[in-house]
VMD Tcl script that builds the backbone (N, CA, C; Angstrom):
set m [mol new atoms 486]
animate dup $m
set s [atomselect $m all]
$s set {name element resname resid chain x y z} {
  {N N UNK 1 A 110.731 17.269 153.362}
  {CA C UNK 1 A 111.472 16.899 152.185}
  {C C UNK 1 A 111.568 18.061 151.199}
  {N N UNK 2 A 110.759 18.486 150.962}
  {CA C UNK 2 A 110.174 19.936 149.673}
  {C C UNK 2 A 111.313 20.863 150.246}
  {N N UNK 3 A 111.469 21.231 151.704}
  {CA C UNK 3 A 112.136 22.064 151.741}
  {C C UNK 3 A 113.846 22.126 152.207}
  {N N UNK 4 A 114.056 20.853 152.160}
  {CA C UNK 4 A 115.840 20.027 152.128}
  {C C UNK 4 A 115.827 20.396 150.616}
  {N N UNK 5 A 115.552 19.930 149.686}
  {CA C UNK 5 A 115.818 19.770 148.271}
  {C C UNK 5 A 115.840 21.315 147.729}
  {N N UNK 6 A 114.665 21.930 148.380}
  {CA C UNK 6 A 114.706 23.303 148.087}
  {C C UNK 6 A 116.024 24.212 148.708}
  {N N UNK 7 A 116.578 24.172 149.743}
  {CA C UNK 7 A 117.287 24.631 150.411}
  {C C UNK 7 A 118.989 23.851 149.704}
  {N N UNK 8 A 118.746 23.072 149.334}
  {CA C UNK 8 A 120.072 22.115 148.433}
  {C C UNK 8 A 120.175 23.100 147.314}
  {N N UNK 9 A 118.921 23.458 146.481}
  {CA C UNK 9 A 118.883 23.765 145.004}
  {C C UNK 9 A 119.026 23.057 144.254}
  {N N UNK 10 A 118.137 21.400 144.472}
  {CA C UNK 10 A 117.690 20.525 143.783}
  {C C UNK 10 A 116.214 20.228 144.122}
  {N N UNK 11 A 115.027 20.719 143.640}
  {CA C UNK 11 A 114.218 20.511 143.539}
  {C C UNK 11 A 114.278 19.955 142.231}
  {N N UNK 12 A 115.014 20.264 141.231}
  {CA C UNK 12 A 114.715 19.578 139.556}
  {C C UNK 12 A 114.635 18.277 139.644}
  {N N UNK 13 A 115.656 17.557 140.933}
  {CA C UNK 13 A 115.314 16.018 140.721}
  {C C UNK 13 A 114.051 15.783 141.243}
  {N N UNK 14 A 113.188 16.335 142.087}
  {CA C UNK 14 A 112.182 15.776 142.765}
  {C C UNK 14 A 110.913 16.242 140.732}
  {N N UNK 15 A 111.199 17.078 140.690}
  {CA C UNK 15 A 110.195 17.474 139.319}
  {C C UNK 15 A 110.199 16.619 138.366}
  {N N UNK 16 A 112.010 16.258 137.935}
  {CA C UNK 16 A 112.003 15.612 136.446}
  {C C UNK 16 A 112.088 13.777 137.274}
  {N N UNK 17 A 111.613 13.676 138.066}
  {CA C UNK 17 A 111.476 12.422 138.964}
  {C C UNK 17 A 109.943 12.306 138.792}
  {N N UNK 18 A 109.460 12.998 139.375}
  {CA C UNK 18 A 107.887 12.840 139.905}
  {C C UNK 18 A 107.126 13.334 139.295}
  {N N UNK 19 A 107.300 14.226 138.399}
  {CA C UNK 19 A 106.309 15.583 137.995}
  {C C UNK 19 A 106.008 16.703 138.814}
  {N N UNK 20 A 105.420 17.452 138.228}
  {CA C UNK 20 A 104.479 18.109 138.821}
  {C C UNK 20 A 104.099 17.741 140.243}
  {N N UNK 21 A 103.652 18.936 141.669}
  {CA C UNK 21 A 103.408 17.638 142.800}
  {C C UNK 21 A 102.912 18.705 143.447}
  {N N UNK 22 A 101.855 18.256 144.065}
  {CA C UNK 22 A 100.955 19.031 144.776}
  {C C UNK 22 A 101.142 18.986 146.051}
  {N N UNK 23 A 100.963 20.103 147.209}
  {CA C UNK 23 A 101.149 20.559 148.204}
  {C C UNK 23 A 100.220 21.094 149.000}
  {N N UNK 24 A 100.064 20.827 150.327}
  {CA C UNK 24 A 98.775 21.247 151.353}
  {C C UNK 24 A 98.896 22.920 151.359}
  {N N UNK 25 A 97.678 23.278 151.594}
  {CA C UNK 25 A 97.940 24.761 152.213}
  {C C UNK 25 A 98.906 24.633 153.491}
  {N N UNK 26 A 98.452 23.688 154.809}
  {CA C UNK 26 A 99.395 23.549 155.717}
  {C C UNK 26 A 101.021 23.707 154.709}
  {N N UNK 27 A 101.809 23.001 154.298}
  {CA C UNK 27 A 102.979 22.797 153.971}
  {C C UNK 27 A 103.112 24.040 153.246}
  {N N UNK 28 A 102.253 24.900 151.889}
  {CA C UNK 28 A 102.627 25.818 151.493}
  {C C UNK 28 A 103.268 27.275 152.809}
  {N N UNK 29 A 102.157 27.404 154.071}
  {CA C UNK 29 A 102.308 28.339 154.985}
  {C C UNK 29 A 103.441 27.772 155.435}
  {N N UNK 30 A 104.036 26.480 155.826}
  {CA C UNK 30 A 105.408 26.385 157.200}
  {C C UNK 30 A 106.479 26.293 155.628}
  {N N UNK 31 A 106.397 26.073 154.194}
  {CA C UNK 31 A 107.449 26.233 153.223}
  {C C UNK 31 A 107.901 27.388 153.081}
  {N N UNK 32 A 106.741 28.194 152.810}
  {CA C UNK 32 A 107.108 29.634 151.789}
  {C C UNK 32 A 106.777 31.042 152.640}
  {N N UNK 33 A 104.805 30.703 153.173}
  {CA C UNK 33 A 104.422 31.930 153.893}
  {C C UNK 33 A 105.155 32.094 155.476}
  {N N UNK 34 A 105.582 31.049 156.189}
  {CA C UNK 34 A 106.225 31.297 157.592}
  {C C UNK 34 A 108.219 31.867 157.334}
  {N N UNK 35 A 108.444 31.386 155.737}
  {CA C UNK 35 A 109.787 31.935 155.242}
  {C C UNK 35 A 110.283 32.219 154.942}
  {N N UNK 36 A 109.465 33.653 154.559}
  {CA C UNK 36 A 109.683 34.792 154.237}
  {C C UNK 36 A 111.235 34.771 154.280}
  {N N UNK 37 A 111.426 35.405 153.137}
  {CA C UNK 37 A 113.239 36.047 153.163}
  {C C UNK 37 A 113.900 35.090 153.116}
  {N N UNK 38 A 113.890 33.903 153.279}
  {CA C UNK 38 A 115.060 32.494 153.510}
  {C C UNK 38 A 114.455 32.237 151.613}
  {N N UNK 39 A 115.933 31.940 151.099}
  {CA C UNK 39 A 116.210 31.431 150.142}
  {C C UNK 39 A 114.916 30.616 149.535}
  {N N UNK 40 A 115.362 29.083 150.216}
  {CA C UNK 40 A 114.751 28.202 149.976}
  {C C UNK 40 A 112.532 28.615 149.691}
  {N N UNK 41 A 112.602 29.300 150.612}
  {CA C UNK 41 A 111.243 29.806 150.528}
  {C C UNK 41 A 110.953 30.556 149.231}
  {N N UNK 42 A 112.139 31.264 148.586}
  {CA C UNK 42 A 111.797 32.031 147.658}
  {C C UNK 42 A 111.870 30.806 146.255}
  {N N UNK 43 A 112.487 30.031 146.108}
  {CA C UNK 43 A 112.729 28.524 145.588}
  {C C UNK 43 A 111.391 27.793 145.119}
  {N N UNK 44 A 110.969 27.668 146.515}
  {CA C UNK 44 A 109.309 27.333 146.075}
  {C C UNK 44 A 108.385 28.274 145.684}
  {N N UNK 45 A 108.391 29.321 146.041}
  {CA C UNK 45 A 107.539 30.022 145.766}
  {C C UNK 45 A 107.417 30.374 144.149}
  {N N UNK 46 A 108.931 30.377 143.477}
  {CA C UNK 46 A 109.049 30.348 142.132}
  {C C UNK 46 A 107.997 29.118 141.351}
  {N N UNK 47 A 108.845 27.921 141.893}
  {CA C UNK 47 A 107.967 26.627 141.653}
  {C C UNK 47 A 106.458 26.798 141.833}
  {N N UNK 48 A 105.698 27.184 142.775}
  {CA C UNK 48 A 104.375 27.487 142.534}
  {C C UNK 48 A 103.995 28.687 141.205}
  {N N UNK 49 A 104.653 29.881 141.038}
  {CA C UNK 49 A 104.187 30.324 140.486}
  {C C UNK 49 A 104.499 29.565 138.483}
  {N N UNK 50 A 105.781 28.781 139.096}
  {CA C UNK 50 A 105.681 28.462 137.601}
  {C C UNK 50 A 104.896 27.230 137.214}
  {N N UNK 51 A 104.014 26.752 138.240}
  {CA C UNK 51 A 103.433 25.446 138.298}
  {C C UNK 51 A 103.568 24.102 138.449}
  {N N UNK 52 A 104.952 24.499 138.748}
  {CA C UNK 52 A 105.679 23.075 139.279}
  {C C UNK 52 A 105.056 22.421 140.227}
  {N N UNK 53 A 104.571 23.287 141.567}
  {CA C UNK 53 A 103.638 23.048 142.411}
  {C C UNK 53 A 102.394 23.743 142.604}
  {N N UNK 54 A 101.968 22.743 142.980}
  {CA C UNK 54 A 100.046 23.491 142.999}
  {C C UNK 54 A 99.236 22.945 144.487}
  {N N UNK 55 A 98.754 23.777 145.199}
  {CA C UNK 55 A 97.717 23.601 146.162}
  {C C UNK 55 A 96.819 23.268 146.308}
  {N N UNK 56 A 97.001 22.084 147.181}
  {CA C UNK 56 A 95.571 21.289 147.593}
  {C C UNK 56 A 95.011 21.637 149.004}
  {N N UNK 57 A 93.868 21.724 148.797}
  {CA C UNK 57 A 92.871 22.130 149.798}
  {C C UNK 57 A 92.749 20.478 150.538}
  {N N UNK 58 A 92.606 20.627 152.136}
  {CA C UNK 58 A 92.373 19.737 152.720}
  {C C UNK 58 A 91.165 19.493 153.649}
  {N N UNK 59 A 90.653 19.148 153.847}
  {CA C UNK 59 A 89.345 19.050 155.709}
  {C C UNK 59 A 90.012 19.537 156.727}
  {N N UNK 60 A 89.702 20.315 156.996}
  {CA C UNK 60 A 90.446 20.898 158.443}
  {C C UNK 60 A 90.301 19.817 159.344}
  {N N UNK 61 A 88.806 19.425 159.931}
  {CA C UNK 61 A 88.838 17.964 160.346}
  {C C UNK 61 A 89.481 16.811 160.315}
  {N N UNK 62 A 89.962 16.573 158.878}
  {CA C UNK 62 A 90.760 15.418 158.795}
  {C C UNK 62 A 92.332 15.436 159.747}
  {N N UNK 63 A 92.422 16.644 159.176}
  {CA C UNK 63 A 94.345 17.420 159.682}
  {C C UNK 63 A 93.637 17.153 161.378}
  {N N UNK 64 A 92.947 17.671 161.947}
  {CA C UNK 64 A 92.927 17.281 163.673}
  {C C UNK 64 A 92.257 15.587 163.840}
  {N N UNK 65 A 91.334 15.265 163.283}
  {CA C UNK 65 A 91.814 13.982 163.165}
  {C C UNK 65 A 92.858 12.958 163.271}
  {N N UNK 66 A 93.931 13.074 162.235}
  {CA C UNK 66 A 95.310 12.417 162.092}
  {C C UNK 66 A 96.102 12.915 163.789}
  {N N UNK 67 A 95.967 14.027 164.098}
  {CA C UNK 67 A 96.803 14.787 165.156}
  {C C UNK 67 A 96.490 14.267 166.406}
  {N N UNK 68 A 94.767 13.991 166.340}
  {CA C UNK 68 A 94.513 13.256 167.655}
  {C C UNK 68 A 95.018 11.930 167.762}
  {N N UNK 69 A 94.953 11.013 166.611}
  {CA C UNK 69 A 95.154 9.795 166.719}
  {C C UNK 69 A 97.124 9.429 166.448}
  {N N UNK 70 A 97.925 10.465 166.194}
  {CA C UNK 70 A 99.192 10.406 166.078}
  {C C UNK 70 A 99.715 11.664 166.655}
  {N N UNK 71 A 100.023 12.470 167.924}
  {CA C UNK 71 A 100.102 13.251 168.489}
  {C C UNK 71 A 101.432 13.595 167.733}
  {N N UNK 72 A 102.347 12.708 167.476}
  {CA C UNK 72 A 103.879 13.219 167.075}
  {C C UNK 72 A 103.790 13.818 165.814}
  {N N UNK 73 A 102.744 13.968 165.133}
  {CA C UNK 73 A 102.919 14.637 163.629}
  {C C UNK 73 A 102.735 16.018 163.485}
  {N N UNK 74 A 103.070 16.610 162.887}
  {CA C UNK 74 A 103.179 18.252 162.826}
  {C C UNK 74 A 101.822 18.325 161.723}
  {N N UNK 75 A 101.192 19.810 161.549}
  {CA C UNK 75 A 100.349 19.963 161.158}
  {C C UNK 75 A 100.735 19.883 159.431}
  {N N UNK 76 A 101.692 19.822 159.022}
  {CA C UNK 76 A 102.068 19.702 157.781}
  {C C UNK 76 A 102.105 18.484 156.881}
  {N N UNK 77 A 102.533 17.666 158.363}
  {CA C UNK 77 A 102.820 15.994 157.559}
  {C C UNK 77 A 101.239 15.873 158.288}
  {N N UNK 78 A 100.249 15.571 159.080}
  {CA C UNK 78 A 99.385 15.568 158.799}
  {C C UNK 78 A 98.551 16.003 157.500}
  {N N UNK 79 A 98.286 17.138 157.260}
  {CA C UNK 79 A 97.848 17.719 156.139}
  {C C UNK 79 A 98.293 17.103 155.108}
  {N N UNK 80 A 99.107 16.544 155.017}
  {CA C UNK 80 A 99.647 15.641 153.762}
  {C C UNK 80 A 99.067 14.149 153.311}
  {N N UNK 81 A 98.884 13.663 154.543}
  {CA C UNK 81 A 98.391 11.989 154.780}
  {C C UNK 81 A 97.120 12.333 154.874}
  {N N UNK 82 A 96.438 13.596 155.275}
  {CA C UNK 82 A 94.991 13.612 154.940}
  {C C UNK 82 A 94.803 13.828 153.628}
  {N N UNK 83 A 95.670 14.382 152.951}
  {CA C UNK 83 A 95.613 15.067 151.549}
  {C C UNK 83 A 95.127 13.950 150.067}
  {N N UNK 84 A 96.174 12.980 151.148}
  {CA C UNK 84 A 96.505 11.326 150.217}
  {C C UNK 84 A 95.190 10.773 150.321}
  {N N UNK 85 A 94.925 10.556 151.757}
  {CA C UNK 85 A 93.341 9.671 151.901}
  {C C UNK 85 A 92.455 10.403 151.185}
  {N N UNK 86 A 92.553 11.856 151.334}
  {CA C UNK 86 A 91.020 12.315 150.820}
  {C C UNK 86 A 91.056 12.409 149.584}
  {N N UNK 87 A 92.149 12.469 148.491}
  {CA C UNK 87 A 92.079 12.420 146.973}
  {C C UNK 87 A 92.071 10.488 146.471}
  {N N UNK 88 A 92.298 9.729 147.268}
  {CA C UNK 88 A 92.401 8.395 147.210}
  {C C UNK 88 A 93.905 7.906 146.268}
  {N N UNK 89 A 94.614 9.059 146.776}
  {CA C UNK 89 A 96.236 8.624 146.667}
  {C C UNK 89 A 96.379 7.323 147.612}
  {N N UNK 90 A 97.992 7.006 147.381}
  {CA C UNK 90 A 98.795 5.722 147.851}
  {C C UNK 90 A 99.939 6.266 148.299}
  {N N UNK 91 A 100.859 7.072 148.009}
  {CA C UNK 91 A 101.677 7.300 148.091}
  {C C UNK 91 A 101.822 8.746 148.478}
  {N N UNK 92 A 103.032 9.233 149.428}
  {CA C UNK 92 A 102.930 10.441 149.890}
  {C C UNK 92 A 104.729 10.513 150.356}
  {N N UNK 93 A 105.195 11.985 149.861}
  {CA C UNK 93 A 106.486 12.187 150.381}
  {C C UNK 93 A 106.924 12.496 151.610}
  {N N UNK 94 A 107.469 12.086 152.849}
  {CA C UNK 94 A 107.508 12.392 153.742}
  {C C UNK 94 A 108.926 11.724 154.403}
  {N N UNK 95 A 109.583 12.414 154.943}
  {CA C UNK 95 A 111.218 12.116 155.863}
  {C C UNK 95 A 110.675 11.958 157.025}
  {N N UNK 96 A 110.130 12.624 158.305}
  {CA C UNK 96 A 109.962 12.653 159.510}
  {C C UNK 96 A 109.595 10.858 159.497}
  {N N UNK 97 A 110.205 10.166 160.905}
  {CA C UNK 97 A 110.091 9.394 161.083}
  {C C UNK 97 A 108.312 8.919 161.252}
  {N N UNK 98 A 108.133 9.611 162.605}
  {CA C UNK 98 A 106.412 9.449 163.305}
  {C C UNK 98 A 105.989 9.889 161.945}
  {N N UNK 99 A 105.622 10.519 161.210}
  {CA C UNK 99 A 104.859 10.787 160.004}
  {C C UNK 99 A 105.248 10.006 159.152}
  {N N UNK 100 A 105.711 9.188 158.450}
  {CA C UNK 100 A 105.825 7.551 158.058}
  {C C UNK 100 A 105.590 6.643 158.386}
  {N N UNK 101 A 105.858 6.540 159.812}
  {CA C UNK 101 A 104.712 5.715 160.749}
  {C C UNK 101 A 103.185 5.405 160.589}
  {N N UNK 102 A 102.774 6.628 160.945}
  {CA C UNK 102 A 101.325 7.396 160.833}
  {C C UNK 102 A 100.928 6.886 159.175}
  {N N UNK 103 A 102.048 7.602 158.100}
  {CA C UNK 103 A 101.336 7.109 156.793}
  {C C UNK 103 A 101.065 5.506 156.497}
  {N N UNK 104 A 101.987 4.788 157.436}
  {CA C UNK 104 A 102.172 3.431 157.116}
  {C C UNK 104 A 100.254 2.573 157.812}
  {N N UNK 105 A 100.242 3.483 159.033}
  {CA C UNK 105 A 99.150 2.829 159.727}
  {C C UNK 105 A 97.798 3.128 158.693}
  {N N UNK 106 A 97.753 4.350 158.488}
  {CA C UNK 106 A 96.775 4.602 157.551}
  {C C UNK 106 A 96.906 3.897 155.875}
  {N N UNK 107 A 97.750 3.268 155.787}
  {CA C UNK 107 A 97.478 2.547 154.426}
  {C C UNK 107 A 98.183 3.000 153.167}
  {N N UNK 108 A 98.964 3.932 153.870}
  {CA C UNK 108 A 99.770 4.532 152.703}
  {C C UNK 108 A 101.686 4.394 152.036}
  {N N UNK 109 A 101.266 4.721 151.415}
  {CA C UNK 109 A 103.187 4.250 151.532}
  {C C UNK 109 A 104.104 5.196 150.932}
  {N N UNK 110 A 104.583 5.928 152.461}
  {CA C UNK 110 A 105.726 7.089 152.660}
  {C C UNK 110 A 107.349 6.670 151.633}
  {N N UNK 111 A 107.445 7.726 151.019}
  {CA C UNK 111 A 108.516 7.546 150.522}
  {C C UNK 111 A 108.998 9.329 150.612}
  {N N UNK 112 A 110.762 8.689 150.886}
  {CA C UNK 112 A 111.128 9.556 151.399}
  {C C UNK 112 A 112.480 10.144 150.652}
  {N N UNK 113 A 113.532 11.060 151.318}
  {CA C UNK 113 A 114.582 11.981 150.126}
  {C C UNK 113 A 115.287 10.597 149.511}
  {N N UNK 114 A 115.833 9.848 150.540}
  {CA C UNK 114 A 116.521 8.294 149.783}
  {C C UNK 114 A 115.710 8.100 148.837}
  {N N UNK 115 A 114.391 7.453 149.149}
  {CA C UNK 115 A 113.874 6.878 148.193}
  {C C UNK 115 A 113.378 7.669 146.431}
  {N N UNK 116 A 112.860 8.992 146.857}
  {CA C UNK 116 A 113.275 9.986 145.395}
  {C C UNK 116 A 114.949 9.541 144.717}
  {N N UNK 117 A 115.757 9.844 145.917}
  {CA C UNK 117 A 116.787 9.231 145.381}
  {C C UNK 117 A 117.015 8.184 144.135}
  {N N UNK 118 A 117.150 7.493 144.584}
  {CA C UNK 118 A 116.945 6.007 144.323}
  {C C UNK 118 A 116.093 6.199 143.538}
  {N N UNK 119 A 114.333 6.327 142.953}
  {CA C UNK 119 A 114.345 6.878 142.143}
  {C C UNK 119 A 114.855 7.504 140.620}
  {N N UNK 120 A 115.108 8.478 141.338}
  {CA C UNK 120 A 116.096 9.697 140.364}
  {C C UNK 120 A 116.884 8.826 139.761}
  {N N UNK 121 A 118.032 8.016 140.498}
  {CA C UNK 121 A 118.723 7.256 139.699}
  {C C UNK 121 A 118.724 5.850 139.006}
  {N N UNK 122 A 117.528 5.409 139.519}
  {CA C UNK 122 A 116.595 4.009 138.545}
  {C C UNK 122 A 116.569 4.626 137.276}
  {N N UNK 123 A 115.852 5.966 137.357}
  {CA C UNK 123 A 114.997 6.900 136.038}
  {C C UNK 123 A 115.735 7.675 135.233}
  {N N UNK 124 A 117.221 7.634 135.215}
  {CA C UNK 124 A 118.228 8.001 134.532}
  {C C UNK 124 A 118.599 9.804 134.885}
  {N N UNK 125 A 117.829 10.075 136.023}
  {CA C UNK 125 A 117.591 11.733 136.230}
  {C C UNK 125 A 118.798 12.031 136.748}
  {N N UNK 126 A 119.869 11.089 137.360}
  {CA C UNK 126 A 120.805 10.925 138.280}
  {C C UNK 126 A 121.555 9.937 137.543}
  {N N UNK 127 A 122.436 9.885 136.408}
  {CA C UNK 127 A 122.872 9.179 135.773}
  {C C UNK 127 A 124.141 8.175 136.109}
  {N N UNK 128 A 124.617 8.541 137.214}
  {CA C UNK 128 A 126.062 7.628 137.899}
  {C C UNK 128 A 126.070 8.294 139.193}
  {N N UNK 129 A 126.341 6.947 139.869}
  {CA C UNK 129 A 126.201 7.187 141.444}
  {C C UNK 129 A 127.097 8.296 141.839}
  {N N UNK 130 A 127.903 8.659 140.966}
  {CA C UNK 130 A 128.731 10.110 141.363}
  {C C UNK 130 A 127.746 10.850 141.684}
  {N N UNK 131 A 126.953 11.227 140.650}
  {CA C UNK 131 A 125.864 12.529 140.511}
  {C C UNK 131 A 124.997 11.994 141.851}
  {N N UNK 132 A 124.141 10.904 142.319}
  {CA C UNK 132 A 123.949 10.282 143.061}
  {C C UNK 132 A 124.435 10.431 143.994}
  {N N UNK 133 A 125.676 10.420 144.521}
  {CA C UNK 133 A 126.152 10.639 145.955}
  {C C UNK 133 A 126.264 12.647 145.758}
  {N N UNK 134 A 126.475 13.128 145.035}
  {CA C UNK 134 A 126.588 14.387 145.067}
  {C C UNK 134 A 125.063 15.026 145.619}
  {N N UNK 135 A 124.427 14.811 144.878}
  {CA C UNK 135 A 123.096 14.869 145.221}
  {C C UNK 135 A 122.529 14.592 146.782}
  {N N UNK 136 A 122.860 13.465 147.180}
  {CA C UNK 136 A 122.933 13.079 148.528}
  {C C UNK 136 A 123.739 13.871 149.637}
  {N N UNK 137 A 124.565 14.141 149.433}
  {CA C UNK 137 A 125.699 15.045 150.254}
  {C C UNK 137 A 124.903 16.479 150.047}
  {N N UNK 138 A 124.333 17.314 148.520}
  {CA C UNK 138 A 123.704 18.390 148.644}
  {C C UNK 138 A 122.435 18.498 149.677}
  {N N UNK 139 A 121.769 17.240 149.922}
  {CA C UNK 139 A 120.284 17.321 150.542}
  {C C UNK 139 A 120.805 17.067 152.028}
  {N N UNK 140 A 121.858 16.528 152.493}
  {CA C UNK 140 A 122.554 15.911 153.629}
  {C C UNK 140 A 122.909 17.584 153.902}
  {N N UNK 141 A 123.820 18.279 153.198}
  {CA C UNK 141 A 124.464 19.637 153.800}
  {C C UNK 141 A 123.228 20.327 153.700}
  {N N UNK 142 A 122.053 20.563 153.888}
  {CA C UNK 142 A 120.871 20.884 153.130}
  {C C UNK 142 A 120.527 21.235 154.923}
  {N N UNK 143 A 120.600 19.787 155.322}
  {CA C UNK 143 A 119.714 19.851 157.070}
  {C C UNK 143 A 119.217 18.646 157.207}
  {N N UNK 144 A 118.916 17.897 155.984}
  {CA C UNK 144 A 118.383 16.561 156.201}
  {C C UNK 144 A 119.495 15.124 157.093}
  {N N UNK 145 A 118.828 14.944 158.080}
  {CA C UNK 145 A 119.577 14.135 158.486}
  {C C UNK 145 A 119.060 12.428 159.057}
  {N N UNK 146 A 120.137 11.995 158.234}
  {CA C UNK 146 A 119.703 10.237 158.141}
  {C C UNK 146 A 121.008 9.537 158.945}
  {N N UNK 147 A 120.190 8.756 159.707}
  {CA C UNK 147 A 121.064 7.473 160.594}
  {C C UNK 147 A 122.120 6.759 159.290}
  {N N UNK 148 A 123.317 6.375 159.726}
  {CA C UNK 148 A 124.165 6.047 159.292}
  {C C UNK 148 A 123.988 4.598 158.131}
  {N N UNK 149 A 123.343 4.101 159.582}
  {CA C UNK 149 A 123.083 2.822 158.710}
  {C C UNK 149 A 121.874 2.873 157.458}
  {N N UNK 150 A 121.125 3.935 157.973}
  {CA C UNK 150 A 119.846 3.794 156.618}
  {C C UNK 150 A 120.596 4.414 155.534}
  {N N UNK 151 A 121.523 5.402 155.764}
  {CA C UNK 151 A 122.771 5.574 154.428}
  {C C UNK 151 A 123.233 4.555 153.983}
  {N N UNK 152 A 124.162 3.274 154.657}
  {CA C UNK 152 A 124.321 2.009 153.853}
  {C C UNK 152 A 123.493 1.521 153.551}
  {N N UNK 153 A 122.585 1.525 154.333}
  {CA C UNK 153 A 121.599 0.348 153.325}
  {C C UNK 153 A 120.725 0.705 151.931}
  {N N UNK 154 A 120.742 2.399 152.095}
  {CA C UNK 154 A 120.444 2.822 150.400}
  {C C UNK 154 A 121.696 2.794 149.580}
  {N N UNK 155 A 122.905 2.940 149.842}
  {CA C UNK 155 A 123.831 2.929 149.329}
  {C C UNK 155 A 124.167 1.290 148.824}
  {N N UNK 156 A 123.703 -0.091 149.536}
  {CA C UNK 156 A 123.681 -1.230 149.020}
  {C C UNK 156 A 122.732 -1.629 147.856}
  {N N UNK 157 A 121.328 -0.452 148.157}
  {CA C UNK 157 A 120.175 -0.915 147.511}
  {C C UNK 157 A 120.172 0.090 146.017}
  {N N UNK 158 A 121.505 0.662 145.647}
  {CA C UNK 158 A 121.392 1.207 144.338}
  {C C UNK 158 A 122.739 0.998 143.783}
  {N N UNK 159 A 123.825 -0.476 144.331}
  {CA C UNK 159 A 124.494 -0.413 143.410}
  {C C UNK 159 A 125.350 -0.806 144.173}
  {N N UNK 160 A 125.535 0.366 145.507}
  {CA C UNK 160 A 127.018 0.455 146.313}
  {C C UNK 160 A 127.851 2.107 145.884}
  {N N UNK 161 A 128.719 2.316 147.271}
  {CA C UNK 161 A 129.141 4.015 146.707}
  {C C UNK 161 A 129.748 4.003 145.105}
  {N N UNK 162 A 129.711 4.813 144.651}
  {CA C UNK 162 A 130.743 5.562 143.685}
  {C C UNK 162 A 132.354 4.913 144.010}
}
mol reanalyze $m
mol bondsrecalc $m
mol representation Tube
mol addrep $m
């Protein structure tokens, strides 16, 4: 997700949405340190230094933990759902399907670019479903890609299109 929004050049909705939001070392290395030279990498890396985002240390254990017991998760969205359990969070950002899964089994509850969405525009950050579908189409041309129908059915669950 961090790095669709980053790669859009809307991270401001995920900030003036959520706050401030903390990030695994895993996710900082496959965001910024594995991407080198790509835009989006330089995007976050701003955001960390201006404190938008900040690094959380995780159990290395925990991250192979989650991996043994959910083989389909990458070491990032792992590191994330361990991140949640071990600070005694609830909630955790995550798109990949199996890693919503995984957060769901463990007790947590994945919310994802729709749901910031949606969000954003409950919280006035996204003021008319224009800006709203624009936004959507930026994170969509971005790389993020959502089944058709989970597009209508966020598109029913904030109103209906523009």
């Amino acid at each position: 997700m961090l790095i669709v929004f980053a790669r859009a050049q809307r991270l401001d909705i995920l900030f003036r949405t959520l706050g401030n939001l903390a990030i695994t070392r895993e996710v900082q290395k496959e965001a910024i340190g594995a991407a080198v030279g790509r835009p989006d990498a330089q995007v976050l890396a701003d955001a960390l230094r201006r404190g938008r985002l900040s690094v959380v240390s995780v159990a290395p254990r925990r991250v192979v933990a989650l991996i043994g017991r959910y083989p389909n998760l990458g070491r990032g969205e792992a590191s994330v759902i361990a991140a949640a359990l071990q600070k005694g969070e609830r909630t955790v950002l995550l798109d990949e399907r199996a890693a919503r899964r995984a957060a769901a089994l463990e007790g947590l509850q994945a919310v994802g670019s729709l749901g910031v969405l949606a969000r954003a525009h409950r919280a006035g950050v996204l003021k008319s479903r224009k800006e709203l579908a624009e936004a959507l189409q930026d994170i969509l041309s971005a790389g993020l890609w959502i089944a058709p129908d989970v597009v209508e059915a966020f598109w029913a669950g904030v109103g209906g299109r523009p």
